[in-house]
MMTF fields as JSON, N, C-alpha, C and O atoms, coordinates in Angstrom:
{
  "mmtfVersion": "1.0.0",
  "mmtfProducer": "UNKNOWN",
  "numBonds": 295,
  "numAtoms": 296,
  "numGroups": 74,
  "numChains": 1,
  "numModels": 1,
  "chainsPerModel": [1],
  "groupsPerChain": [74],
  "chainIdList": ["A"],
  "bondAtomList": [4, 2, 8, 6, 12, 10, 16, 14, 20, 18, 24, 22, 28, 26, 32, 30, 36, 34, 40, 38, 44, 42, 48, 46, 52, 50, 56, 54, 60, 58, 64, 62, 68, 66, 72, 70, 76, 74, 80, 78, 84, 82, 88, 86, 92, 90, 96, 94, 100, 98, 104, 102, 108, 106, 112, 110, 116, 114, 120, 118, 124, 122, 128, 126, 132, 130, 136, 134, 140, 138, 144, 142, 148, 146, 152, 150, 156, 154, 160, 158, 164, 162, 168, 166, 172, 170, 176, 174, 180, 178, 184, 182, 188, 186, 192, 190, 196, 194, 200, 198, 204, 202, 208, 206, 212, 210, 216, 214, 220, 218, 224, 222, 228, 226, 232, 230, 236, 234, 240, 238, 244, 242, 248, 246, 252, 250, 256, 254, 260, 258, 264, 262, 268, 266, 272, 270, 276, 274, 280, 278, 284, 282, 288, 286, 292, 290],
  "bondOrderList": [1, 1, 1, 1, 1, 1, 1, 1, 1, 1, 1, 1, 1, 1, 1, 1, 1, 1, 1, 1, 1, 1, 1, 1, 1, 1, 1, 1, 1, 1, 1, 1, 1, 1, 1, 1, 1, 1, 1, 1, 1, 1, 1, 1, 1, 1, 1, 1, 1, 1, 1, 1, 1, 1, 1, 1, 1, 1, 1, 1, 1, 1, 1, 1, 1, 1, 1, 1, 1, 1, 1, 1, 1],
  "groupList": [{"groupName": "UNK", "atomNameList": ["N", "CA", "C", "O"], "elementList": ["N", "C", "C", "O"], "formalChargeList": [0, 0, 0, 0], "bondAtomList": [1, 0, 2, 1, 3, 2], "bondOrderList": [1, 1, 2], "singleLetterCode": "X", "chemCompType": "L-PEPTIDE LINKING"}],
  "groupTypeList": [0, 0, 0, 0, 0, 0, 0, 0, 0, 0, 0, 0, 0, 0, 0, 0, 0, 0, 0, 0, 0, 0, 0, 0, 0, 0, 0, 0, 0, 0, 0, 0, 0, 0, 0, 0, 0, 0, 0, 0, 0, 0, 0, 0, 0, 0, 0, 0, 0, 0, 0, 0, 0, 0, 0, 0, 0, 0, 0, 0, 0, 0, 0, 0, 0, 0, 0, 0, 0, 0, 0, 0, 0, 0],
  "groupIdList": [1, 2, 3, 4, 5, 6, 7, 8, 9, 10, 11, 12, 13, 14, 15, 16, 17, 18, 19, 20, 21, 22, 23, 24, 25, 26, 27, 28, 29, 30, 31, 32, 33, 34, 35, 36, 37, 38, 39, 40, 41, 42, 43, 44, 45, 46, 47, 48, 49, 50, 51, 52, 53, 54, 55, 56, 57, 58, 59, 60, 61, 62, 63, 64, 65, 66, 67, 68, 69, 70, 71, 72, 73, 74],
  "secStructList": [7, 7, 7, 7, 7, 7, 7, 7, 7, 7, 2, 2, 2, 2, 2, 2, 2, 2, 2, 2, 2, 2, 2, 2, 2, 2, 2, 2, 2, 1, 7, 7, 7, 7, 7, 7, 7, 7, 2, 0, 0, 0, 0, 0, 2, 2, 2, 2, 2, 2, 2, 2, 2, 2, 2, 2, 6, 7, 7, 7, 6, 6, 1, 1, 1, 7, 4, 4, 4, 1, 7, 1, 7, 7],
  "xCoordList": [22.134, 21.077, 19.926, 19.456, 19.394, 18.112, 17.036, 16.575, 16.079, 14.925, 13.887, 13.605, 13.375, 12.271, 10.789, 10.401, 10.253, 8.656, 8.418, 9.224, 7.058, 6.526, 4.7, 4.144, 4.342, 3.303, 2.654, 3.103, 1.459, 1.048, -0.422, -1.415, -0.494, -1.307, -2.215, -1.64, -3.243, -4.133, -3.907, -3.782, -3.884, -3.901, -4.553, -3.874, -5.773, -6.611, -5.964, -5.974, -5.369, -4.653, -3.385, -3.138, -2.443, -1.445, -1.182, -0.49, -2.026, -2.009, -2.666, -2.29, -3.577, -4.075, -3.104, -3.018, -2.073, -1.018, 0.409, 1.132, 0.556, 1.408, 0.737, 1.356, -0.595, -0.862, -1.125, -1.019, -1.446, -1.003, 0.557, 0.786, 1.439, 2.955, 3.173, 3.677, 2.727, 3.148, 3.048, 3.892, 1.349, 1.144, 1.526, 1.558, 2.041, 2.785, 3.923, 4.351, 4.694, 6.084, 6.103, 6.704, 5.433, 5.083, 4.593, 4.828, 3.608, 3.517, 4.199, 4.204, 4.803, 6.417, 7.387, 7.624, 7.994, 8.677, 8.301, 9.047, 7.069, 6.683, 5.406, 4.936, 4.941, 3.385, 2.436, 1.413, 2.671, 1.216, -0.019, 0.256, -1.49, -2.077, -2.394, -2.001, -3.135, -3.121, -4.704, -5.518, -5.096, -6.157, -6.714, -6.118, -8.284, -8.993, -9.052, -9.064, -9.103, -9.261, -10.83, -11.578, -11.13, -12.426, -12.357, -11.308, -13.891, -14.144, -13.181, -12.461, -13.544, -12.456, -10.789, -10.183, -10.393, -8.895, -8.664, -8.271, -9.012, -9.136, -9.212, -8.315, -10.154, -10.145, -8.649, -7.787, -8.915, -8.16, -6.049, -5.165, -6.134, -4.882, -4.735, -3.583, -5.749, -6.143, -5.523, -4.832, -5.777, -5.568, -4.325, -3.837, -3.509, -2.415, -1.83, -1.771, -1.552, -0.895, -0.925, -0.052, -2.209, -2.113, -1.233, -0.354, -1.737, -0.776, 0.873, 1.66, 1.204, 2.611, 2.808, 3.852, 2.034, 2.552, 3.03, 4.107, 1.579, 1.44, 2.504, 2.78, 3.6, 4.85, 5.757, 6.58, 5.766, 6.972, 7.123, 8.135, 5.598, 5.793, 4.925, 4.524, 4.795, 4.246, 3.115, 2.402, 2.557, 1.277, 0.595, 1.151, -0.683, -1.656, -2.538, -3.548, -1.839, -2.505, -4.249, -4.949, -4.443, -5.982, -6.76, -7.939, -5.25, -6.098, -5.558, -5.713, -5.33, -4.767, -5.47, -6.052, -5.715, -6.127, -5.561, -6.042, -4.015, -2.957, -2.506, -1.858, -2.785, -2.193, -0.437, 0.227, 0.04, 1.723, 2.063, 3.169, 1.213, 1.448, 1.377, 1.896, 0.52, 0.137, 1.484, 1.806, 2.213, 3.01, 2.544, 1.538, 3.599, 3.303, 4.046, 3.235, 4.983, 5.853, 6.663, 7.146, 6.975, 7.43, 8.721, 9.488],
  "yCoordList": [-6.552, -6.852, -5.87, -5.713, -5.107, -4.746, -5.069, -5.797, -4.693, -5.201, -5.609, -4.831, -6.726, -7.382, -6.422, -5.993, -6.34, -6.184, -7.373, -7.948, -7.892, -8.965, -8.838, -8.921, -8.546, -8.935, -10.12, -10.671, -10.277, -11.528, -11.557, -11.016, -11.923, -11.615, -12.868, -13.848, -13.042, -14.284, -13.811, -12.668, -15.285, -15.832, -14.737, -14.194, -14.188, -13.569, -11.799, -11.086, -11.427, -10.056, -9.717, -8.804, -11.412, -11.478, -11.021, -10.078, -12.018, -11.982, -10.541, -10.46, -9.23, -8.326, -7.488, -6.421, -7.974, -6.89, -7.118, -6.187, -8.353, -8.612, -7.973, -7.049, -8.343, -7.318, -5.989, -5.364, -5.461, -3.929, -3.975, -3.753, -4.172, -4.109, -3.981, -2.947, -5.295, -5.549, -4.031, -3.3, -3.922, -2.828, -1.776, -1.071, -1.306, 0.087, -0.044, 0.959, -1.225, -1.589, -1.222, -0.267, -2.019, -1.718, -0.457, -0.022, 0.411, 1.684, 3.1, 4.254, 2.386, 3.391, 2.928, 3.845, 1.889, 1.485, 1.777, 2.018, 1.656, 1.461, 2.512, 2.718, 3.212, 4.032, 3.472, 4.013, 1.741, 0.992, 1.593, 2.25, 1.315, 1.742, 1.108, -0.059, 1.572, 0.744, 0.248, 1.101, -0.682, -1.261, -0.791, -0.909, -0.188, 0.037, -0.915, -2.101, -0.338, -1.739, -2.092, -1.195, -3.602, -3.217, -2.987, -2.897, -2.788, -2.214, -3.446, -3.244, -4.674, -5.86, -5.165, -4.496, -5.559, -4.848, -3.719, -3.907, -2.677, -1.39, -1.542, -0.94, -2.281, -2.182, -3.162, -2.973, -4.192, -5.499, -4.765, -5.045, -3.593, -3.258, -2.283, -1.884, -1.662, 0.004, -0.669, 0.061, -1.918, -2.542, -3.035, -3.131, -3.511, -4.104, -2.23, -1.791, -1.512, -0.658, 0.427, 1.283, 0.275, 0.747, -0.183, 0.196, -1.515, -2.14, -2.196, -2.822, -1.904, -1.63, -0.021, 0.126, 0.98, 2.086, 1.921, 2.168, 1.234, 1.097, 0.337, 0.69, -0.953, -1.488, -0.713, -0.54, -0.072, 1.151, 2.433, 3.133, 2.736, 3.569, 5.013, 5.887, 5.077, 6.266, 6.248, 5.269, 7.988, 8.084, 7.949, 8.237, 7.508, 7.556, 8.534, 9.071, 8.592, 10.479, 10.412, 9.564, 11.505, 11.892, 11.462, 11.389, 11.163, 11.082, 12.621, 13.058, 12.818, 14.447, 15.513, 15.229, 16.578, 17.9, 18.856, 19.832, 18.227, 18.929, 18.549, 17.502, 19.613, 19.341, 19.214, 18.333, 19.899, 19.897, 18.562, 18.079, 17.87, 16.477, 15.181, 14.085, 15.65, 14.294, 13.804, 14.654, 12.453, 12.324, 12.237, 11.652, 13.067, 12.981, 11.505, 10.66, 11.118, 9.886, 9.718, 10.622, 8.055, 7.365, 6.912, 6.165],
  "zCoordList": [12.109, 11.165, 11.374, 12.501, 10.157, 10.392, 10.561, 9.682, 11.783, 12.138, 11.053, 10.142, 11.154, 9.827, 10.266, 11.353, 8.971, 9.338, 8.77, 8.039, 9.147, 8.525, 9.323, 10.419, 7.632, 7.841, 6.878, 5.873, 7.576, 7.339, 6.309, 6.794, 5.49, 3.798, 3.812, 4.286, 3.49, 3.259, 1.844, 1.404, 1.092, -0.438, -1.022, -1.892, -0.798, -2.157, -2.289, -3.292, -0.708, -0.439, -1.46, -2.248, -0.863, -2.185, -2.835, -3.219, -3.154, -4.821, -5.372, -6.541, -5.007, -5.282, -5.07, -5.678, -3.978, -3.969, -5.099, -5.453, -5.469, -6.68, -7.825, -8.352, -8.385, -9.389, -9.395, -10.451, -8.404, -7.969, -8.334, -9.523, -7.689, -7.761, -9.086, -9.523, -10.119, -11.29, -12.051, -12.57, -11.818, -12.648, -12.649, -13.657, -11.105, -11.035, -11.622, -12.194, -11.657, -12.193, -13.604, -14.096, -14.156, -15.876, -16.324, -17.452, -15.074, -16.17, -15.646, -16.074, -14.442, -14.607, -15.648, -16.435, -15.911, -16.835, -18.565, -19.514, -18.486, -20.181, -20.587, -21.706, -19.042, -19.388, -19.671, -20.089, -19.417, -19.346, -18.412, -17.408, -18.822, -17.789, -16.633, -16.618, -15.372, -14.402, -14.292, -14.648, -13.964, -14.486, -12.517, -11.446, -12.945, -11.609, -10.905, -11.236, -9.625, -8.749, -7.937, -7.547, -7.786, -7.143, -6.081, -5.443, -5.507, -3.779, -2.724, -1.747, -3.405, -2.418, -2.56, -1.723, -3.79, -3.964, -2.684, -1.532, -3.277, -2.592, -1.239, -0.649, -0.38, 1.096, 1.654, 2.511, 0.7, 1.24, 1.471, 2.28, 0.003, 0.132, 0.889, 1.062, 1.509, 1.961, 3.457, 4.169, 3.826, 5.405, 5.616, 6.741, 4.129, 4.458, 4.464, 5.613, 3.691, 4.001, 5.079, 5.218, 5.95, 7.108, 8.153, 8.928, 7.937, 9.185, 8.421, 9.13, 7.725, 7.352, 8.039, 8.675, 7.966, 8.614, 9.771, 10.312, 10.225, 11.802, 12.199, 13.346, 11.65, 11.971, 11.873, 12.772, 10.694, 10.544, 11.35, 11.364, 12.258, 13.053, 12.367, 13.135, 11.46, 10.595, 10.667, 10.447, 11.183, 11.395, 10.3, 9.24, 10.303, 9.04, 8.691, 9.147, 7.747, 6.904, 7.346, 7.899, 6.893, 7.223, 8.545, 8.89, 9.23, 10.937, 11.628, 12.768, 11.23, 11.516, 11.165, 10.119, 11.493, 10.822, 10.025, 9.449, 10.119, 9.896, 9.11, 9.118, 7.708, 5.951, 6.398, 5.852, 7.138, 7.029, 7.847, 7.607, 8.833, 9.285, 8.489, 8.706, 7.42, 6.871, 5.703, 4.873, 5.69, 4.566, 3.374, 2.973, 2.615, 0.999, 0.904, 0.525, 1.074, 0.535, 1.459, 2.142, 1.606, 2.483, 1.834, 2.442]
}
């Protein structure tokens, strides 16, 4: 079996990360647009996807000096 990540989301993170999801879903699929996010959104998802690096092991861009270190895509 492959190893689980699991992280752990309070209610209001969630749910900011399902409508993030949704919306990338829909305007790859259809070229809907993606609706801005606020300063809460933005930090609240900016933290879950660091501690997802940080489980997966992947350094986090712009802690480096080094343009050829940092990932384009995971």
């Amino acid at each position: 079996m492959e190893e689980e990540i699991v992280l752990h989301l309070d209610r209001t993170t969630a749910k900011y990360l399902a409508y993030m999801l949704y919306d990338v879903g829909e305007h790859s699929a259809a070229g809907a647009r993606i609706a801005p996010m606020s300063t809460d959104e933005s930090v609240r998802l900016g933290e879950v996807l660091r501690a997802l690096w940080r489980e997966l092991g992947i350094p986090q861009p712009y802690v480096t000096d080094s343009v050829a270190e940092r990932p384009r895509r995971i």
